[in-house]
RODRENGU-70560 format. One record per atom (N, C-alpha, C): residue in three letters; x, y, z. Coordinates in steps of 0.02 Angstrom, whole numbers, plus 50000, padded with zeros to 5 digits. Layout:
residues N
ALAXYZ/...
END
This chain:
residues 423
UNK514365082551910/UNK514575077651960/UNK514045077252015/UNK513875071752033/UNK513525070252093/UNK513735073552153/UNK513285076752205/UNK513565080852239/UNK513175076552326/UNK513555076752383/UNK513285076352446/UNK513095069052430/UNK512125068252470/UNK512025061352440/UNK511355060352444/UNK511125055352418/UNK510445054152397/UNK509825053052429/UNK509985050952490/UNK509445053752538/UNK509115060252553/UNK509415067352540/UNK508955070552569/UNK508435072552504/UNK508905070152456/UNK508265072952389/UNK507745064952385/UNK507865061352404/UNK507195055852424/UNK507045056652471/UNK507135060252528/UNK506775061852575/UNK506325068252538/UNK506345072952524/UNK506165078052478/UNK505645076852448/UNK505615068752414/UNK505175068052354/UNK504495065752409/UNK504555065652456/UNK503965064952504/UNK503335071352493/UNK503735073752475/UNK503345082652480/UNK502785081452423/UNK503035076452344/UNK502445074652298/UNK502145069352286/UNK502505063752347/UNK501925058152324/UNK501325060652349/UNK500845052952314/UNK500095054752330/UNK499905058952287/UNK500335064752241/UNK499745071252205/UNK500035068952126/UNK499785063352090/UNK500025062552015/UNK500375066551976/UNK499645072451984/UNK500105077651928/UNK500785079851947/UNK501145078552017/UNK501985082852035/UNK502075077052019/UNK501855069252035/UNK502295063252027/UNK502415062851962/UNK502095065551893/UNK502015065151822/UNK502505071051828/UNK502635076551828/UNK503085081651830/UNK503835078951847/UNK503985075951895/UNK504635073651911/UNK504705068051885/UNK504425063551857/UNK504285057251814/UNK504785058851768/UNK504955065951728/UNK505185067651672/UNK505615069651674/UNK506145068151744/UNK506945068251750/UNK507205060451704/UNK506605056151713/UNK506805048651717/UNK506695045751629/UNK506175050751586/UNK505575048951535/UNK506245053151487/UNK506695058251489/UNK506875063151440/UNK507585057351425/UNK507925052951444/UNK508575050951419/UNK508295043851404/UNK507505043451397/UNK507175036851353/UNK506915039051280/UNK506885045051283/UNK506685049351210/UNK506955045251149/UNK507705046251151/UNK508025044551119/UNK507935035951097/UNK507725030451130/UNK507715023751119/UNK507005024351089/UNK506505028451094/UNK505895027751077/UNK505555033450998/UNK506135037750993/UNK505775040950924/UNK506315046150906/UNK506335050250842/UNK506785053450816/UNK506845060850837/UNK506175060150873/UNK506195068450882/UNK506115070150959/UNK506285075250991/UNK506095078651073/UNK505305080251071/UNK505225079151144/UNK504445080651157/UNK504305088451233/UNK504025090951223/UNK503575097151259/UNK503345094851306/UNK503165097451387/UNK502835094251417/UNK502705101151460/UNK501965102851463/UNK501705109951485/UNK501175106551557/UNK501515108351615/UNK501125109051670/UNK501015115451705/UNK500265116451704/UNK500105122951711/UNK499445121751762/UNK499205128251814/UNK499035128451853/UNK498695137551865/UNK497985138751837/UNK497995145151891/UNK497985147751942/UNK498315143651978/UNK498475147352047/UNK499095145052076/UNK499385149452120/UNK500095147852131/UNK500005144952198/UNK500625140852207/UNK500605138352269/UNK500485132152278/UNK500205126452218/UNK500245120552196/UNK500755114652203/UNK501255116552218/UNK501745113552195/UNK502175113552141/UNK502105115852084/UNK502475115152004/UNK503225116252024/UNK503275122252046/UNK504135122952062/UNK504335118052109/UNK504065113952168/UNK504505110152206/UNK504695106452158/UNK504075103252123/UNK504075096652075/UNK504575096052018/UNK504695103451979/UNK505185105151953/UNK505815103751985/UNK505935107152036/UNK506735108352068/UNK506825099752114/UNK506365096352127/UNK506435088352119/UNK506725085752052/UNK506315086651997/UNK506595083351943/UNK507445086851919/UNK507445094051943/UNK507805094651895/UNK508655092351940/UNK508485091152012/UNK509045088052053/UNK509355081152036/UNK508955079451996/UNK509255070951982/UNK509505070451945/UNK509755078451921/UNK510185077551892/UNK510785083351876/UNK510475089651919/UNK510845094351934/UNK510775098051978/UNK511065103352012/UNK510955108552055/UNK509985109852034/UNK509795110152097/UNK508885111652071/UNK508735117652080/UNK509025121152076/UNK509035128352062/UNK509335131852001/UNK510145131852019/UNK510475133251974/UNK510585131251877/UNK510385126151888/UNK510125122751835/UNK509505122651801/UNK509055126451823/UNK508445128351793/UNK508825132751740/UNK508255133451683/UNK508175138451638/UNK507805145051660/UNK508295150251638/UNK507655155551663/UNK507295159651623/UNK507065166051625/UNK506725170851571/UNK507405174951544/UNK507905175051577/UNK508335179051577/UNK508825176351522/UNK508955169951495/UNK509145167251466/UNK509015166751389/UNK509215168551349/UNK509165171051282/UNK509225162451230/UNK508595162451193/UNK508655158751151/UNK509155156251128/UNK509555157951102/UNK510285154551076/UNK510415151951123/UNK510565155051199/UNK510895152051264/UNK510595145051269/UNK509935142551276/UNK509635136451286/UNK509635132551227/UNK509725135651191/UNK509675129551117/UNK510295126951144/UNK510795129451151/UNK511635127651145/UNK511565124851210/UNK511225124351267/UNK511185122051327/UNK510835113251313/UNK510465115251271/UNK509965107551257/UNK510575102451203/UNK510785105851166/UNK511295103851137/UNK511845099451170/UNK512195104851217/UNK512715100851256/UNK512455097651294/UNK511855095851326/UNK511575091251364/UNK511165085351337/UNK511075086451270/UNK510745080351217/UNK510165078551245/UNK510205073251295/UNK509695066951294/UNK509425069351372/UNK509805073051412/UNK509425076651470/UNK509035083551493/UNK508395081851536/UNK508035086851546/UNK508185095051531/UNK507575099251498/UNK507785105351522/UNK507135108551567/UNK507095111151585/UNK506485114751643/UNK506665123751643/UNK506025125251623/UNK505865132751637/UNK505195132951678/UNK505355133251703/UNK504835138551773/UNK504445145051762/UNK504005145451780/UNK503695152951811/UNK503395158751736/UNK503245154251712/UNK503075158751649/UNK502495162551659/UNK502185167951652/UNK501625173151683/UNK501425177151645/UNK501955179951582/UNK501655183951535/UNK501545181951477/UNK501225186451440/UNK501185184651362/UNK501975182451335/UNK502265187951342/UNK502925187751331/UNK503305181751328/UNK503345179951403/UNK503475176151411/UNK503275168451364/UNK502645167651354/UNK502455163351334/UNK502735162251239/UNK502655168951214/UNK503035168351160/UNK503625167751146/UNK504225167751205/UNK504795166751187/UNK504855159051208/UNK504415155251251/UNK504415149551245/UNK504185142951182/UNK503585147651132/UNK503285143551090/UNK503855145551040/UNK504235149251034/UNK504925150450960/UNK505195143450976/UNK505405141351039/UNK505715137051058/UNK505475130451041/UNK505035128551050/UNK504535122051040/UNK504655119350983/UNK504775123250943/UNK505015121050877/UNK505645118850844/UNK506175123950875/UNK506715120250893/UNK506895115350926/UNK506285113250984/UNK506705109751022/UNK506365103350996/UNK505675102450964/UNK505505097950927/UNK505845093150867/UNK506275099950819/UNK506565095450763/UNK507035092950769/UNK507635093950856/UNK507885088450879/UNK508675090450856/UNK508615097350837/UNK509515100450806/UNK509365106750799/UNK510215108250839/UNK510095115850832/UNK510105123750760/UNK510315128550775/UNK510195129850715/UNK510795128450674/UNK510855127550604/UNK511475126450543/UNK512065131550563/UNK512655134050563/UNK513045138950581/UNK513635136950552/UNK513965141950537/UNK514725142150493/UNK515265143150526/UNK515825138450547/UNK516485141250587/UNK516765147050553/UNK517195150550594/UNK517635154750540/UNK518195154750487/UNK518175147550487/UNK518455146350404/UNK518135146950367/UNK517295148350372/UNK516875146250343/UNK516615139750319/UNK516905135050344/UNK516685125850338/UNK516025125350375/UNK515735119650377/UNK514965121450395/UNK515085118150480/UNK514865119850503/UNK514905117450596/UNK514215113150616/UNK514575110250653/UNK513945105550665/UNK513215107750699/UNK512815104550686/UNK512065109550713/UNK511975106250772/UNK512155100350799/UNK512115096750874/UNK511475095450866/UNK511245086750855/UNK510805084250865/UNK510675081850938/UNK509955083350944/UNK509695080551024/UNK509075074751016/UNK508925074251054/UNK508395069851089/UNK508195071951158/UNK507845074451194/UNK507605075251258/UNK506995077251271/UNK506575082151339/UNK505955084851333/UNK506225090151382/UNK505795092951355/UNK505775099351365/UNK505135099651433/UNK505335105051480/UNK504665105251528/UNK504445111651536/UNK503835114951545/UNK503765121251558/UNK503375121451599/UNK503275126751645/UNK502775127451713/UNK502525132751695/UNK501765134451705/UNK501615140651688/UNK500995140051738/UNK500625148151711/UNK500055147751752/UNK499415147651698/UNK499605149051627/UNK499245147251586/UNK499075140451559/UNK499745139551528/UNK499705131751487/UNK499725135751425/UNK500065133051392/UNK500375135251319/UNK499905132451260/UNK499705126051275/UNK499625121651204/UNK499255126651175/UNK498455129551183/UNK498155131351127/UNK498525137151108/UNK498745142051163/UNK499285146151116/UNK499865144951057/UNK500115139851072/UNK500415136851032/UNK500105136150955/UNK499515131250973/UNK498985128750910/UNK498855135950880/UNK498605140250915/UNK498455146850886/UNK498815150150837/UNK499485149350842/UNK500205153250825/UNK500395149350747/UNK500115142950760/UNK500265139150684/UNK499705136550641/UNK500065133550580/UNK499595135650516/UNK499015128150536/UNK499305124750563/UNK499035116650579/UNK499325112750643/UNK498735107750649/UNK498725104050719/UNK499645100750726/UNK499845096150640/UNK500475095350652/UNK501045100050672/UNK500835106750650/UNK501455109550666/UNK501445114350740/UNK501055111850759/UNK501035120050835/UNK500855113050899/UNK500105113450899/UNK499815110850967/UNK500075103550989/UNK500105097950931/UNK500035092950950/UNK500815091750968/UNK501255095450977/UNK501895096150998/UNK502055095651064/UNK501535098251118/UNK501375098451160/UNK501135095851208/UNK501395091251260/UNK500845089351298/UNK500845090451354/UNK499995093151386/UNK499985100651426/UNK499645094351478/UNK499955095751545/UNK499435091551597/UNK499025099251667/UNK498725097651694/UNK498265102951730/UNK498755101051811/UNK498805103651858/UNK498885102751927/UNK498495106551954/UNK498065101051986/UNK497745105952027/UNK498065107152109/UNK497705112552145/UNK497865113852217/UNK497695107152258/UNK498225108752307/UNK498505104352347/UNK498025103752403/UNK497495101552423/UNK497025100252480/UNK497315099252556/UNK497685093352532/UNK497975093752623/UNK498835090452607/UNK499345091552653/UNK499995091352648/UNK500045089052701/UNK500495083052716/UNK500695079752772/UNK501315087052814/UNK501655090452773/UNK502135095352796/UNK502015101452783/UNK502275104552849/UNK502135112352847/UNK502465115652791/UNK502305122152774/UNK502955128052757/UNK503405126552755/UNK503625126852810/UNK504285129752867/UNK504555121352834/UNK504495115852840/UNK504575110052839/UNK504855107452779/UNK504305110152731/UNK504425106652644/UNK504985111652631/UNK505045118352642/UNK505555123152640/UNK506115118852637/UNK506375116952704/UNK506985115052711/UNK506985108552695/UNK506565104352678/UNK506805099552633/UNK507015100452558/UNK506725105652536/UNK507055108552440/UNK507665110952455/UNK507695113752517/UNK508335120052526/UNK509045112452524/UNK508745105252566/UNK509345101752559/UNK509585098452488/UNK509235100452466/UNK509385098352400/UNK509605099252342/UNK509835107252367/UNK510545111652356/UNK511165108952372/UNK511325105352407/UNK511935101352424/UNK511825094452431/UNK511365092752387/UNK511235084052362/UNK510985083652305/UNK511425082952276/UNK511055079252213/UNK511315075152151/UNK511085074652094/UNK511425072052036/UNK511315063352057/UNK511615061452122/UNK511445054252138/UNK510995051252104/UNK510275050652100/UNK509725048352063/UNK510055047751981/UNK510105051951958/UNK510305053951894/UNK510815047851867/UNK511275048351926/UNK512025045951907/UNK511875037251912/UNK511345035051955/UNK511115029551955/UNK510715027251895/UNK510105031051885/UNK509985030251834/UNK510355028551758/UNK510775033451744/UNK511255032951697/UNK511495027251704/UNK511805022751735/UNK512105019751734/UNK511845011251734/UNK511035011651741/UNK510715006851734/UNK510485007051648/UNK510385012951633/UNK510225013051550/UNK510695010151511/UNK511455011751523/UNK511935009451494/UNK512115003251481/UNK511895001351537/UNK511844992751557/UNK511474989451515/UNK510634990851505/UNK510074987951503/UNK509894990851447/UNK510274995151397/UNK509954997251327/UNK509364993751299/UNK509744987351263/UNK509054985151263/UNK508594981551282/UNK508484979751340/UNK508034980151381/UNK507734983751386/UNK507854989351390/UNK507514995751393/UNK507014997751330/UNK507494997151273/UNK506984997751229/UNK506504992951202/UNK506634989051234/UNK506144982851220/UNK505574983751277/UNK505554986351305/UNK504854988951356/UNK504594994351327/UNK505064999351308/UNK504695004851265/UNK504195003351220/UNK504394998551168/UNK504124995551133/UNK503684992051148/UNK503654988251205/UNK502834985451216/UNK502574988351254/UNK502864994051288/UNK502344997951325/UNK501935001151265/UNK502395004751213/UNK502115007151179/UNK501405005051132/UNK501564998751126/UNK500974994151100/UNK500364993951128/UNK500434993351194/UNK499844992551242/UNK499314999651250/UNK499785003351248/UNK499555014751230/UNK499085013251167/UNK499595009651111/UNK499265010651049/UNK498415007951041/UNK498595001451072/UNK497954997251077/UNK497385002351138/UNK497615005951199/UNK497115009851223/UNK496825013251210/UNK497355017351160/UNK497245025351165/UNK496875026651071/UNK497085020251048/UNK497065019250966/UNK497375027250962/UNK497915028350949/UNK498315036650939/UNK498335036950848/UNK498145041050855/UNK498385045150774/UNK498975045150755/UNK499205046150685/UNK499975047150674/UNK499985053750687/UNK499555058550700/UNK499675066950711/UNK499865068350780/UNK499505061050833/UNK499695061350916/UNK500225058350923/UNK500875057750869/UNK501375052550900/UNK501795056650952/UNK501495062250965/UNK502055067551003/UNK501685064851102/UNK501085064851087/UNK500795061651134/UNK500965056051168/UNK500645051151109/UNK500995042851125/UNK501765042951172/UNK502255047251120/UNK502725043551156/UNK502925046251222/UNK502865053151257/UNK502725057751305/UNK502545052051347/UNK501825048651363/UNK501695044851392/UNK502045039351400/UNK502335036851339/UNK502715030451354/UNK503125031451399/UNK503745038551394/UNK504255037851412/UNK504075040351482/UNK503555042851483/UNK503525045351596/UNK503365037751617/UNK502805034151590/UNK502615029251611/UNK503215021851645/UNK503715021351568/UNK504235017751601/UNK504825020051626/UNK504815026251620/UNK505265032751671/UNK505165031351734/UNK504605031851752/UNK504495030251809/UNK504375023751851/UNK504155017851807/UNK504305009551821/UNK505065009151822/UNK505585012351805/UNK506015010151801/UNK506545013651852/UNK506355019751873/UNK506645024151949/UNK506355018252006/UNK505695017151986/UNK505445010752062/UNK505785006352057/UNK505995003651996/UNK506484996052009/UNK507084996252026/UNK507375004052011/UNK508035004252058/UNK508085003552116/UNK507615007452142/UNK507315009052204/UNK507475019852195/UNK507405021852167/UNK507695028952161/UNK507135030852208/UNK506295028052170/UNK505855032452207/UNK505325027952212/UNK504715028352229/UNK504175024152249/UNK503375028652218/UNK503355030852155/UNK502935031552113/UNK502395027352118/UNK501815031252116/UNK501125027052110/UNK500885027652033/UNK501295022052019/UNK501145018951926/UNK500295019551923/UNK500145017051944/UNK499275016851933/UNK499015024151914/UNK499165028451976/UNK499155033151994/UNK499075038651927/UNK499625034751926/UNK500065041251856/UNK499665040851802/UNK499595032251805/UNK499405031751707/UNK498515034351707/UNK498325033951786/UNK497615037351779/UNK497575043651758/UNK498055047651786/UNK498015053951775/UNK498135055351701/UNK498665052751659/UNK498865052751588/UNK498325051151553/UNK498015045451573/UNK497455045251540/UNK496955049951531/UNK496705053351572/UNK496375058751586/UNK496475066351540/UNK497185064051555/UNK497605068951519/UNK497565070551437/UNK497755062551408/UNK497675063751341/UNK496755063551317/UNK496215061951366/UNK495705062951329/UNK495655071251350/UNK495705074251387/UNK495605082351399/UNK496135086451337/UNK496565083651322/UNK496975088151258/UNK496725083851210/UNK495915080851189/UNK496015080451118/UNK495075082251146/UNK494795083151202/UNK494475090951179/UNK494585094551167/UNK495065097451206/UNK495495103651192/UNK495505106151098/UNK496175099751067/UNK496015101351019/UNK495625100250968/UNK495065096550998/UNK494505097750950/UNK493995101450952/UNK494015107751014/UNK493725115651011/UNK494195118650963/UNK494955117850978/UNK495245124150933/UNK495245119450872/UNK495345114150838/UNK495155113350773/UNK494425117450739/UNK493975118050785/UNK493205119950767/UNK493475127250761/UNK493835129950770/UNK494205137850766/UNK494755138050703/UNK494695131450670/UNK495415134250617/UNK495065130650532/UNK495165138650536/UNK494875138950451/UNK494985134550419/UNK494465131450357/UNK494715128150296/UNK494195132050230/UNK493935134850246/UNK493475135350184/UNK493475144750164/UNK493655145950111/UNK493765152850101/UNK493155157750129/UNK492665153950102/UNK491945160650115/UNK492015159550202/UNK492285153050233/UNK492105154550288/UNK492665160450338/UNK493125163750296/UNK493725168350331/UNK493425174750301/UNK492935174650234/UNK492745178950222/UNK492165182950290/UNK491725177350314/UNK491345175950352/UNK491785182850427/UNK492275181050432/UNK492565181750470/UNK492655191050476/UNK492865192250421/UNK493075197550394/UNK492495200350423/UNK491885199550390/UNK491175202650398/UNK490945203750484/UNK491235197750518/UNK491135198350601/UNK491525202350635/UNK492265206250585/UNK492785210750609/UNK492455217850626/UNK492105217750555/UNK491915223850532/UNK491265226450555/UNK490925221850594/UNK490285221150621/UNK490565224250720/UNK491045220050727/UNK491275221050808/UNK491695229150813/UNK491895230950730/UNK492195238150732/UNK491835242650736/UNK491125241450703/UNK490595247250695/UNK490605252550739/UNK490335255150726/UNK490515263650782/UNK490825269650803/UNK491195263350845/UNK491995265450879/UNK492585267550825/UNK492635259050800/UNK493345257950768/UNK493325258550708/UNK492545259450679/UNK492665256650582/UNK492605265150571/UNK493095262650514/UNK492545271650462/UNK492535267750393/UNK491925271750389/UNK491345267650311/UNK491655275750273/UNK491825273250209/UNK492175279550162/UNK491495276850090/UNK491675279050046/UNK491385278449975/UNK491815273449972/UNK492555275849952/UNK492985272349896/UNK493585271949966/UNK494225268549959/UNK494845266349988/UNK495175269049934/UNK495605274349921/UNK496125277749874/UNK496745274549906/UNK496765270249838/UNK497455267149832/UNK498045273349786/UNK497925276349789/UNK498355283849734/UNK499005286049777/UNK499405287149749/UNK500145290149785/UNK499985294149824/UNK500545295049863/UNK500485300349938/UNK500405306949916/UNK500055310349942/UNK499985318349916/UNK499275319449860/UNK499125311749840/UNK498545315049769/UNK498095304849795/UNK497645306149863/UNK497305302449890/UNK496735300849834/UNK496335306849820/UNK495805305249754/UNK495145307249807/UNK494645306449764/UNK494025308649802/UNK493715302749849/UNK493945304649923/UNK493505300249964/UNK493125302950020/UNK492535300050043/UNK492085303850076/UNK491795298250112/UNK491675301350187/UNK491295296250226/UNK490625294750211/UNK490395290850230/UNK489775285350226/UNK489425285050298/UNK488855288750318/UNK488725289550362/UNK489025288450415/UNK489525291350455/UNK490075293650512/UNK489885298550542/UNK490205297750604/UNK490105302950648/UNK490825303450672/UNK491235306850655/UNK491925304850682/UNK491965308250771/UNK491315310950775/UNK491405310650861/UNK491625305750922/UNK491065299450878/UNK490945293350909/UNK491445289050876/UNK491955291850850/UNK492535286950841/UNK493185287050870/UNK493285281350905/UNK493935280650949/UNK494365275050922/UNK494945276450928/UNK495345269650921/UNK495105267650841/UNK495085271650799/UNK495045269650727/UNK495605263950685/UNK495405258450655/UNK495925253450646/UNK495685249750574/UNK495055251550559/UNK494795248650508/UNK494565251250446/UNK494525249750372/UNK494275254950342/UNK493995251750293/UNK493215253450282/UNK492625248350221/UNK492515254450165/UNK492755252150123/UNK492315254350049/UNK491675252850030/UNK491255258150048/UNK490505253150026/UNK490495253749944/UNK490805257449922/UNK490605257949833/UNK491105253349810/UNK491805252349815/UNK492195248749801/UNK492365241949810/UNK492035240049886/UNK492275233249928/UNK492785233149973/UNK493355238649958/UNK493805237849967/UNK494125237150068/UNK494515232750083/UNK494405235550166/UNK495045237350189/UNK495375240150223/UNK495985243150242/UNK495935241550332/UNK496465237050348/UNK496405235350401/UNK497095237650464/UNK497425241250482/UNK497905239950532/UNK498065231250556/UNK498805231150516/UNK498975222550526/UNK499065219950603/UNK499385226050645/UNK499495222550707/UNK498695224250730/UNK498375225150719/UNK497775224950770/UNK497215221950743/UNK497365220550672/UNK496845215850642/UNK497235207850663/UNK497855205850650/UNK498115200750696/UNK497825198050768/UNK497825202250800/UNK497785203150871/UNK496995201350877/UNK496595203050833/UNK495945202150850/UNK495865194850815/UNK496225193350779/UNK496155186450765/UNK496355181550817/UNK496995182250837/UNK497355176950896/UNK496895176650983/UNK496355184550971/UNK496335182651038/UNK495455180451003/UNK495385177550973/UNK494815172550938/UNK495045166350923/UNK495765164950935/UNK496275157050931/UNK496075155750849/UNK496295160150804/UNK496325159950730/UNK496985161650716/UNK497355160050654/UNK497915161550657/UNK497935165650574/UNK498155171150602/UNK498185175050558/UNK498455176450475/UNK499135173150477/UNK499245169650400/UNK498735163750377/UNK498525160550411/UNK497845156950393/UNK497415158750360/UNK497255164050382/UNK496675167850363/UNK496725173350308/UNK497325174650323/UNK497555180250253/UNK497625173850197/UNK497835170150197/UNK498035165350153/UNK497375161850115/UNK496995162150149/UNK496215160250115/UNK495765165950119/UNK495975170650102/UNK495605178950078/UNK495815178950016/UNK496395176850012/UNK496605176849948/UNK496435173949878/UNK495955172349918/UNK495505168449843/UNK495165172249837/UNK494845177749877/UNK494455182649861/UNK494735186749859/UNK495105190949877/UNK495515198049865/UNK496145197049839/UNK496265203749824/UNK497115203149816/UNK497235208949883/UNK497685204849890/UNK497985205449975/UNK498675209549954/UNK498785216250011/UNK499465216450013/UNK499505222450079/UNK500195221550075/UNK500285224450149/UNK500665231150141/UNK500285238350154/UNK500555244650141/UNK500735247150195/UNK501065252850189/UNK501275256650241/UNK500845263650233/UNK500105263650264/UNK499685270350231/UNK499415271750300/UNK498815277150272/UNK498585279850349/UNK497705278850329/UNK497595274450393/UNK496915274350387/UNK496325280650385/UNK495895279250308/UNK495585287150315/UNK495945291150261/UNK496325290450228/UNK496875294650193/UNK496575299250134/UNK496395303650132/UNK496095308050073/UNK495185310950110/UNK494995308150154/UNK494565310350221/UNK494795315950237/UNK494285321050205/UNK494265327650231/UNK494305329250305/UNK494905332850346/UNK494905334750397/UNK495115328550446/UNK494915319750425/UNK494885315450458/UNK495585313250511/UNK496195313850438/UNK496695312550486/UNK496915316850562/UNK496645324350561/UNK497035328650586/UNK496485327350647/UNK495805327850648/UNK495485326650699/UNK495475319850728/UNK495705313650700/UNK495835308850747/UNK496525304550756/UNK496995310350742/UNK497625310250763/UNK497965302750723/UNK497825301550642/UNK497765295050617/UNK498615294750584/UNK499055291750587/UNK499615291050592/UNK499735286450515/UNK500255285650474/UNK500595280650435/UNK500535274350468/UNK500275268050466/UNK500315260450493/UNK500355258150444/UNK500665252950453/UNK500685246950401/UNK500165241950411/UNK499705241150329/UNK498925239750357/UNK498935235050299/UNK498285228850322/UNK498125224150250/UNK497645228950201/UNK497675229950153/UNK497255232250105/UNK497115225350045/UNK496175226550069/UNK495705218650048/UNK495595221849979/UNK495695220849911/UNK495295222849858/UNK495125217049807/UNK494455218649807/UNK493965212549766/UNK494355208949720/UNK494255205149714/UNK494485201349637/UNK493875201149590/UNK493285200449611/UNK492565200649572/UNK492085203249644/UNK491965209749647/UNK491655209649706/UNK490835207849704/UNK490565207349656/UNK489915202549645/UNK489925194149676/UNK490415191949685/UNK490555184349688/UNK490845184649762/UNK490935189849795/UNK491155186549859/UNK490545185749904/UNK490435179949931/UNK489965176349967/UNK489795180550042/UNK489275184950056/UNK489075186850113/UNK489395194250126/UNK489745198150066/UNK490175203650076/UNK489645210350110/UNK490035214850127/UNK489665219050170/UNK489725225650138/
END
């Protein structure tokens, strides 16, 4: 329910005209219940900033008043996946907003989400009659504030551009140069907006209802006019329509009069926007494998960055049951100068024995994605995933470098004459 009244949260929105990127941020109270007239699926929208103090949260707790408590109504970290699916659910076609994202962590319990919140229904589930229950279809966008920016993490995490990054669309905010209002000032204009709000929202709503199609009949030639600028891919339709819907999200809050948006403003910045995320992803495309020798390639740059420290060079990799390892012997080692051991090369065999979480890990923080890459080894090795101890049948090795049971990839040739550049 609409609460108090609509002046002090338009007085409020004073705090972001003039700075695009907050006016594009709160744009998407107005852009998420047009989703639905413009495409089948929900869209991502990542504004991120390294440094705090920008604005992102006013801009947030603006948008998210027009249509609820701007506080209370945020999403938080604290909030468990199921909780927000079933939240996006019962709210369908309106905003959700999470704030303040800072860790890794964090960031991965947001990209599980992206995907859900992309295919637009929640998960399948069974009442307790066992009859099938409905999965609650949506339409809306999703917003996230961070200090990173998600997309290439995202891209990183999946097998292809359709399924991870281009899901996403990440805008930059930068710091705020000069502010007509103090602290103390903009403070208590957010603080009134705890006991005002929904108004905007409730107006809004009620002009959509009216003006259906009308509405979608601007979508539609706005959308035309994008197509003809931007010439968009069918892989950027997550893009395209993102833009459509802030663009007449926001022409269409000015014609109420809700707010006084600088349209120009905005679509400069969007513009900007979508050519910087398709450098973006056309660095991390230049990062995602297609060609086997070239992951082989890869392998060889692992084993090159382990030298020393992390690798141990054996004869042979004894694949033999626990207790009867077989004859293996290091290959010029010094196990003095070895720390943090994670890797293991057969020079007589080929064979390589890798620790999965830390051979992973050295892939993602190279923005490669790791089933990717196992997945095109596989034309050269046979791949599988053990539970052994790196070093295993290494005289003295385990006990002096404290080498534990991990569950590790073990690489073995398929023709080790034929693999291209092997080491």
């Amino acid at each position: 329910m609409a609460t108090g009244d609509i002046k002090p949260w338009q007085d409020a929105m004073q705090l972001i005209y003039g700075n695009a990127p907050l006016e594009a941020t709160v744009a998407t109270a107005f852009a998420a219940p047009l989703v639905e007239l413009a495409g089948p699926f929900s869209l991502v929208m990542s504004a991120y900033s390294r440094e705090s103090g920008v604005g992102k949260t006013t801009a947030l707790s603006l948008a998210q008043a027009v249509w609820g408590h701007p506080r209370e109504g945020m999403t938080t970290l604290a909030d468990t996946q199921n909780s927000v699916m079933k939240k996006i659910q019962d709210l369908k076609s309106l905003p959700i907003y999470w704030d303040e994202l800072r860790t890794v962590g964090h960031l991965e319990k947001v990209i599980e989400m992206v995907f859900g919140v992309t295919q637009g229904k929640g998960k399948a589930r069974l009442n307790r009659d066992i009859t099938q229950a409905e999965a609650g279809a949506f339409t809306t966008m999703f917003v996230v504030a961070s200090n990173y920016g998600i997309a290439n993490t995202v891209y990183s995490r999946t097998d292809g551009t359709e399924a991870g990054g281009l899901r996403v669309f990440e805008i930059e905010v930068p710091p705020v140069l000069t502010t007509n209002f103090s602290g103390s000032q903009s403070q208590q204009m957010i603080i009134g907006t705890a006991a005002n709000y929904g108004h905007a929202g409730a107006q809004f709503a009620e002009f959509l209802v009216k003006n259906r199609k009308d509405v979608r009949k601007q979508l539609t030639a706005f959308a035309a006019q994008l197509e003809k600028r931007y010439q968009f891919s069918a892989k950027e339709r997550f893009w395209a329509t993102t833009v459509a819907c802030l663009m007449v999200g926001a022409a269409l809050a000015n014609h109420i009069g809700l707010t006084n948006f600088d349209l120009q403003a905005i679509s400069a910045f969007l513009d900007q926007s979508v050519r910087d995320q398709r450098q973006a992803l056309q660095e991390a495309e230049n990062t995602t494998l297609s060609d086997p020798d070239a992951a082989v390639n890869l392998i060889n740059d692992m084993l090159s960055s382990a030298r020393n420290r992390s690798l141990l060079t054996t004869n042979i990799i004894s694949y033999a049951a626990r207790g009867h390892p077989g004859a293996v012997k290091p290959v010029d080692c010094d196990y003095a100068k070895l720390d943090h051991v994670w890797v293991q090369n057969g020079a007589d065999d080929g064979r390589i024995r890798a620790v999965k979480s830390e051979f992973d890990e050295w892939l993602r923080k190279r923005n490669y994605n790791p089933k990717q890459v196992i997945d095109l080894l596989k034309r050269h090795y046979v791949v599988s995933v053990n539970k052994v101890t790196i070093g295993s049948g290494v005289p003295f090795f385990d006990k002096s470098t404290g080498q534990l049971r991990r569950y590790c990839y073990d690489l073995t040739p398929k023709n080790p004459g034929s693999i291209p550049g092997s080491v």
